[in-house]
C-alpha positions in Angstrom: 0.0 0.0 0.0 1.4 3.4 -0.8 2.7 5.4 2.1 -0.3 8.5 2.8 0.6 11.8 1.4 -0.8 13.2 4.9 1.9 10.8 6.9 4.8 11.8 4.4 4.0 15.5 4.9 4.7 14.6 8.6 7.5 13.2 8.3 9.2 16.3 6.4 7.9 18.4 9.0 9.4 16.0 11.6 12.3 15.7 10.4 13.0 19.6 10.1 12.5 20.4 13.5 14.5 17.6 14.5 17.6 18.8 12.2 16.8 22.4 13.9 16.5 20.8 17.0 19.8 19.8 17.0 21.5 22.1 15.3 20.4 24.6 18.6 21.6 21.9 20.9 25.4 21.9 19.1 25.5 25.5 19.2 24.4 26.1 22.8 26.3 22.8 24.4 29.4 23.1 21.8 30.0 25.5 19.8 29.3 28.3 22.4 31.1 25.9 25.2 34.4 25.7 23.9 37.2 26.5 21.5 38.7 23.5 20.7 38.2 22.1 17.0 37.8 18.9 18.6 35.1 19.3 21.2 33.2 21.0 18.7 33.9 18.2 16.0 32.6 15.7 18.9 29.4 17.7 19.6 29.0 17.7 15.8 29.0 14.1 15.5 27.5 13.3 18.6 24.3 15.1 18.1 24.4 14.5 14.2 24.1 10.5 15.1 21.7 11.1 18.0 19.7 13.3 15.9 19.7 10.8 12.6 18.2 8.3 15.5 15.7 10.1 16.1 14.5 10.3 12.3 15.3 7.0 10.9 14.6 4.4 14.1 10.8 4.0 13.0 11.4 3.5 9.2 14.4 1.0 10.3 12.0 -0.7 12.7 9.7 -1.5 9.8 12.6 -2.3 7.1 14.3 -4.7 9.3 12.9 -5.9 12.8 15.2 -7.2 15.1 16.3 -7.7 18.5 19.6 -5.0 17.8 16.9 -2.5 16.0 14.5 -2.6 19.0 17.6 -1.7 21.1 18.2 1.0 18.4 14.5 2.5 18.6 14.7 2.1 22.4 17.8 4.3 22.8 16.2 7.2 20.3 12.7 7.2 22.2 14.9 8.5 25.6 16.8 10.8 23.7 13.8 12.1 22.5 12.6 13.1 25.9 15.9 13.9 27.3 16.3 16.3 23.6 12.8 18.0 24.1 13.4 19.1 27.7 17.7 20.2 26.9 15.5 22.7 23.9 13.2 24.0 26.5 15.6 24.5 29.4 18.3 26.0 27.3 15.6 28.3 25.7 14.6 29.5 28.8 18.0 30.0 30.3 18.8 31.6 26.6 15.5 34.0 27.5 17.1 34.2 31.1 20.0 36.0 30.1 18.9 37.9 27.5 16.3 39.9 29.8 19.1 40.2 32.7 20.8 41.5 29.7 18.7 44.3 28.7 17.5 45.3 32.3 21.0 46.0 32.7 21.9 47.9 30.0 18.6 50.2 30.6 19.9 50.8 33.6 23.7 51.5 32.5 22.1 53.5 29.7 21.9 57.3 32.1 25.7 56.8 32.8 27.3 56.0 29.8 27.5 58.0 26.2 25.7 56.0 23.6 28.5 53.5 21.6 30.9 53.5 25.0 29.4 50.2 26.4 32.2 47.9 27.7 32.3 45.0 25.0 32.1 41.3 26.9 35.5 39.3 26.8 35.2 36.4 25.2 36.5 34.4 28.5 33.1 35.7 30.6 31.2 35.1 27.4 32.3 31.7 27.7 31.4 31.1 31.4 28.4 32.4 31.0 27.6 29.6 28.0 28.9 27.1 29.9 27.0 28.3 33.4 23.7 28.2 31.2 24.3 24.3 29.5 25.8 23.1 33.1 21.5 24.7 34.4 19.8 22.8 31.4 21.8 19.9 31.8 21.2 19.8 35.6 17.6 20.8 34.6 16.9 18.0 32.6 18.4 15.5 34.3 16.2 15.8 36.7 12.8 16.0 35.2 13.7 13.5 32.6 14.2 10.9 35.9 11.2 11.7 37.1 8.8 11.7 34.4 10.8 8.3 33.4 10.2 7.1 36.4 6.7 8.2 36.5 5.7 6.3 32.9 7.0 3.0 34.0 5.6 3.5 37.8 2.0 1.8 38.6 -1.1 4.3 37.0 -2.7 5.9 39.0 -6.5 4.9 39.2 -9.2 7.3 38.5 -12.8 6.0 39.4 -15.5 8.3 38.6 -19.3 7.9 38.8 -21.5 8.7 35.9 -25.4 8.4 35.6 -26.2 6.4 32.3 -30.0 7.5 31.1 -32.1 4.6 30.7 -30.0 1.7 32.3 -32.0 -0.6 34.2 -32.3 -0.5 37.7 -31.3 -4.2 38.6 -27.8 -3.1 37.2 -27.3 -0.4 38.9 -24.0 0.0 40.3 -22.0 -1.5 37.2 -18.7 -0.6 36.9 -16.2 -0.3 33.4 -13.1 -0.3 34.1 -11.4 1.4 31.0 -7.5 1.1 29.6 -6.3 3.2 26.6 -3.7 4.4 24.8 -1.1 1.4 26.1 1.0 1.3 23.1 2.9 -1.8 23.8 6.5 -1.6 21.7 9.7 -1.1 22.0 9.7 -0.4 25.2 6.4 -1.5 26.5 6.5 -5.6 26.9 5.0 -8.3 28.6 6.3 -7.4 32.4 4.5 -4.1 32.0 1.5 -5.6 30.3 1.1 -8.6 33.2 1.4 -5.7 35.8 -1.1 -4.2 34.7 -3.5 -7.0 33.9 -2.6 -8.0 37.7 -3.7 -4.3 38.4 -6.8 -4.1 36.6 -8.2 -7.7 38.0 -7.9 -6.1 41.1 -10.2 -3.4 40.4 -12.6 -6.4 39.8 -15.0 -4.6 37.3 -17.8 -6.0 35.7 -16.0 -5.3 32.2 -12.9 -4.0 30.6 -12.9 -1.3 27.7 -9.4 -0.7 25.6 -10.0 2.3 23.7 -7.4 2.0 21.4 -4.0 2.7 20.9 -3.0 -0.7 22.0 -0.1 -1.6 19.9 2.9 0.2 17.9 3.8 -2.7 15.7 3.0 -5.9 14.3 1.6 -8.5 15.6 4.6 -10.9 15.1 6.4 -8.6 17.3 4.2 -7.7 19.6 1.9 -10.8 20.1 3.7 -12.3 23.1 3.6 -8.9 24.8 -0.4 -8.6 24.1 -1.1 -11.6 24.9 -1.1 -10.9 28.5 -4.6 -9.6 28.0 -5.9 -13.1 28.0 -5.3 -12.9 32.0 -7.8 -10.2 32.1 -10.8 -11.6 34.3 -14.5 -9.8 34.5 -17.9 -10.6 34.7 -18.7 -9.6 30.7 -15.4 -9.9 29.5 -13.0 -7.5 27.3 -13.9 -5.0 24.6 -11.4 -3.3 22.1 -12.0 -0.6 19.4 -9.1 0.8 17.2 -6.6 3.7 17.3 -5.1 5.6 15.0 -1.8 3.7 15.8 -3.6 0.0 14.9 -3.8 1.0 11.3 -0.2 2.4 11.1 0.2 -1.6 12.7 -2.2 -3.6 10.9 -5.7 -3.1 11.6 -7.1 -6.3 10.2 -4.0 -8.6 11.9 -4.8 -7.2 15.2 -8.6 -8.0 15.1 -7.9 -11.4 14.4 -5.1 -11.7 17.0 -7.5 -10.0 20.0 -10.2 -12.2 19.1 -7.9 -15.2 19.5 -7.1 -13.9 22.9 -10.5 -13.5 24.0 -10.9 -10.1 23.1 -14.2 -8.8 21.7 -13.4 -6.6 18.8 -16.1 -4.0 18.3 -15.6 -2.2 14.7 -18.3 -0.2 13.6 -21.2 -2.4 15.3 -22.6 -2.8 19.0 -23.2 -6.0 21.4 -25.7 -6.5 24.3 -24.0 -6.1 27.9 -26.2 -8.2 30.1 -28.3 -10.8 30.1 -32.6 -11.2 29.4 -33.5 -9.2 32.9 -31.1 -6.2 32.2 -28.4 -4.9 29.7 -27.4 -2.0 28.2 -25.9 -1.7 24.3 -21.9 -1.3 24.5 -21.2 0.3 21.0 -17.6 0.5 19.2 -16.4 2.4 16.4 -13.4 2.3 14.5 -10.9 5.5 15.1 -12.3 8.9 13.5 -8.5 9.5 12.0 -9.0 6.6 10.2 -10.1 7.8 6.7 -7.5 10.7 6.8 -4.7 8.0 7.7 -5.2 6.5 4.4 -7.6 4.0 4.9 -10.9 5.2 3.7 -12.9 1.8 3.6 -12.7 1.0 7.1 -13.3 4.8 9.8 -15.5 5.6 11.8 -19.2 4.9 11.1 -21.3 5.6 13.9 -24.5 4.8 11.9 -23.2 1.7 11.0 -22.9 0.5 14.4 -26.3 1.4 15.9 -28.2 -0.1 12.9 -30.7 -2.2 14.1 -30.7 -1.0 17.6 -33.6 -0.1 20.0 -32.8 3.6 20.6 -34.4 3.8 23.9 -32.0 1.4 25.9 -29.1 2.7 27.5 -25.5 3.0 25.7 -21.8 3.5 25.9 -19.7 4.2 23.1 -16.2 3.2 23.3 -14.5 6.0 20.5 -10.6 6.3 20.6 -10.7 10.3 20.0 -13.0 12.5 21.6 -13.2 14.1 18.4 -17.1 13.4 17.3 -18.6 13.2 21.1 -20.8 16.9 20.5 -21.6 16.5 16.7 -21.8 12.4 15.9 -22.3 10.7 19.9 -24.9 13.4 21.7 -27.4 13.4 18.2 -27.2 9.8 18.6 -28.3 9.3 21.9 -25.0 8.3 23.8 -24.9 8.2 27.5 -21.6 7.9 27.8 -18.3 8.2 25.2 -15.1 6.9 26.8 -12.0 8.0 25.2 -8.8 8.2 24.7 -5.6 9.7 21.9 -5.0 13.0 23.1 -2.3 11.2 26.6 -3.5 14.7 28.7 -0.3 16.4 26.9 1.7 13.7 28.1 4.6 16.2 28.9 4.3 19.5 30.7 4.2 22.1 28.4 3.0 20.3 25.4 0.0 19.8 28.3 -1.0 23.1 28.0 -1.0 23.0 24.1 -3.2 20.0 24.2 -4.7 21.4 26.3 -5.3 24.4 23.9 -5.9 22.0 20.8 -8.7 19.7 22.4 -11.3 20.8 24.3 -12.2 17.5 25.7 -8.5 16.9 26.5 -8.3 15.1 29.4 -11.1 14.0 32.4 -14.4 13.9 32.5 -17.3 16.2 30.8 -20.9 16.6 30.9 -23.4 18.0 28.9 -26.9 17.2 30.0 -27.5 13.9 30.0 -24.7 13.2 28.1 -21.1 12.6 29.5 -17.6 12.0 28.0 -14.6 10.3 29.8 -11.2 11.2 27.8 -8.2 9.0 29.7 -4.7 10.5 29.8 -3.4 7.2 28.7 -2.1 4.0 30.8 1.1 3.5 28.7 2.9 6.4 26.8 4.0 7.1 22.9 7.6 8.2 22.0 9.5 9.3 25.1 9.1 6.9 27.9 8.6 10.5 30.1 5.2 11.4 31.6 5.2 15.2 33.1 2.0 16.5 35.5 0.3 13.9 33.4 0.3 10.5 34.9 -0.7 7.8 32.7 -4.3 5.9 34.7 -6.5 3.2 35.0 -10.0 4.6 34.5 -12.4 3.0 36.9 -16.4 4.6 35.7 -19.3 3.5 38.1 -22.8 3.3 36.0 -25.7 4.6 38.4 -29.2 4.3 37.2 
């Protein structure tokens, strides 16, 4: 299939900020740091191969999969946190200076004829480089350790309580216990996986809901890892609906490989949850990117999935992006949407321009008698760092 115009624009843009990226990082931690030809030669190299890593570890991963190429994309993933956070810090020291810089000389202005400012010897000018990398290195050292720490530390678990119009009284009290986003790769595997299986049967929920996002390669690579979700014990079993990311992975692979495991697969249709005294209608549509990634026969098709259903009885709709709650799940009658995609920012800042991009970004909304749950994620994408936003469990209590 040919590579989507969409995902090759992408990749150009990608790849441009990483080559700026790190042509920034060079000049602030090398070029500006010292005078000898060969520290700067070193930086040179060191950040050109760290920055090629960074653009060619995914297209490697698919050419050639591999235990060495796993290690590969592992080791450009942490530099890809560690990378973000050296730009920001060394920005913001950059910024730093350059205010201390003008303050003083407004306040040196009065006392000294215009063109007579004292130039800066190339020895403080030095220092002062050097002072500012040795703060951004110190800087992100230690955020990177913590928000390391905190994506491959226990989720936190979120339980909320949501009314569900027209559920039946007798079941009353029925609780979803919700996982999204996982994206079990490189450096997600099967420890992390049976962790959190372990964790999520001890939440002992009547059902489980992934809501896509599940996987970042194939399932020959990843089908050991996955399979971990055969552990996963309820009273009604495990649902699934597709992410984005399961089409970049093989959409059609991965439905037959979760069904195998026990997995009910819900694509564009809707099952009864229950039994003949009292259910509600669990619906499932494939992810609302889906079209736009490329694959136009098989998106989301909320119409598709309710035909044939009895619009009075209570529903949940398991959609990966919050994207169509307002305009596609609300007209349609859905009690409740659970959601993933959007991680809560994953990283501070880029929080607050998710934040500013979606505004169902993260927690849970209501609008009448309609309400939407978007999870920040139980696993992480790219970076193994998670910054004031923890990845969760989502634990929702149906009431009557």
């Amino acid at each position: 299939m040919a590579i989507p115009t969409r995902l090759l624009v992408f990749f150009a843009l990608m790849s441009l900020i990483v080559v700026g990226g790190h042509l920034y990082l060079y000049r602030r931690l090398f070029r500006d740091t010292g005078r000898s030809p060969l520290w700067r030669r070193t930086g040179a190299i060191l950040l050109g191969v760290l920055g090629a890593s960074l653009i060619l570890s995914r297209p490697l991963m698919a050419l050639a999969p591999s235990a060495a190429m796993s290690a590969f994309a592992q080791g450009s993933w942490y530099w890809m946190g560690v990378a973000a956070y050296l730009l920001l810090t060394l920005l913001a020291v950059g910024g730093a200076r350059s205010l201390a810089g003008w303050i003083a000389r407004r306040r040196a202005a009065p006392a000294a004829p215009v063109g007579n400012a004292a130039p800066v010897s190339e020895e403080r000018r030095e220092f002062l480089a050097r002072a500012g990398a040795g703060v951004a290195l110190v800087a992100t050292g230690g955020i990177t350790s913590h928000g390391t720490w905190r994506a491959f530390h226990a989720p936190v678990v979120n339980e909320v309580t949501v009314k569900l119009p027209g559920l039946p009284r007798a079941l009353d009290g029925i609780t979803i216990v919700q996982l999204s986003d996982i994206h079990v790769g490189p450096l997600i595997q099967r420890r992390f996986m049976d962790e959190l299986v372990a964790r999520t049967n001890a939440l002992k929920g009547d059902l489980v809901c992934i809501t896509g996002d599940l996987v970042d390669g194939s399932v020959e690579e990843l089908g050991h890892a996955a399979a971990a979700l055969r552990e996963l014990r309820s009273r009604f079993g495990t649902y699934f609906c597709t992410g984005n990311h399961e089409y970049y992975s093989g959409d059609r692979e991965w439905t037959e490989a979760l069904t195998r495991m026990g997995v009910t697969v819900l694509r564009n249709r809707h099952v009864r949850v229950g039994d003949a005294g009292a259910s509600f209608d669990l619906v499932g549509v494939d992810d609302w990117g889906a079209a736009r990634s490329g694959y136009p026969e098989r998106g989301y098709d909320l119409s598709a999935a309710l035909a044939g259903r009895d619009p009075t009885r209570a529903s949940v709709l398991l959609a990966h992006q919050p994207a169509g709650w307002r305009d596609q799940a609300q007209k349609a009658g859905m009690g409740l949407q659970l959601s993933g995609h959007t991680h809560g920012g994953q990283m501070f800042p880029f929080t607050l321009a998710v934040s500013a991009i979606w505004e169902h970004d993260a927690g849970l909304f209501r609008e009448g008698e309609h309400s939407l749950y978007v999870s920040r994620g139980t696993g992480f994408w790219g970076p193994p760092v998670r910054v004031a936003a923890p990845p969760e469990i989502v634990k929702v209590t149906l009431l009557a």
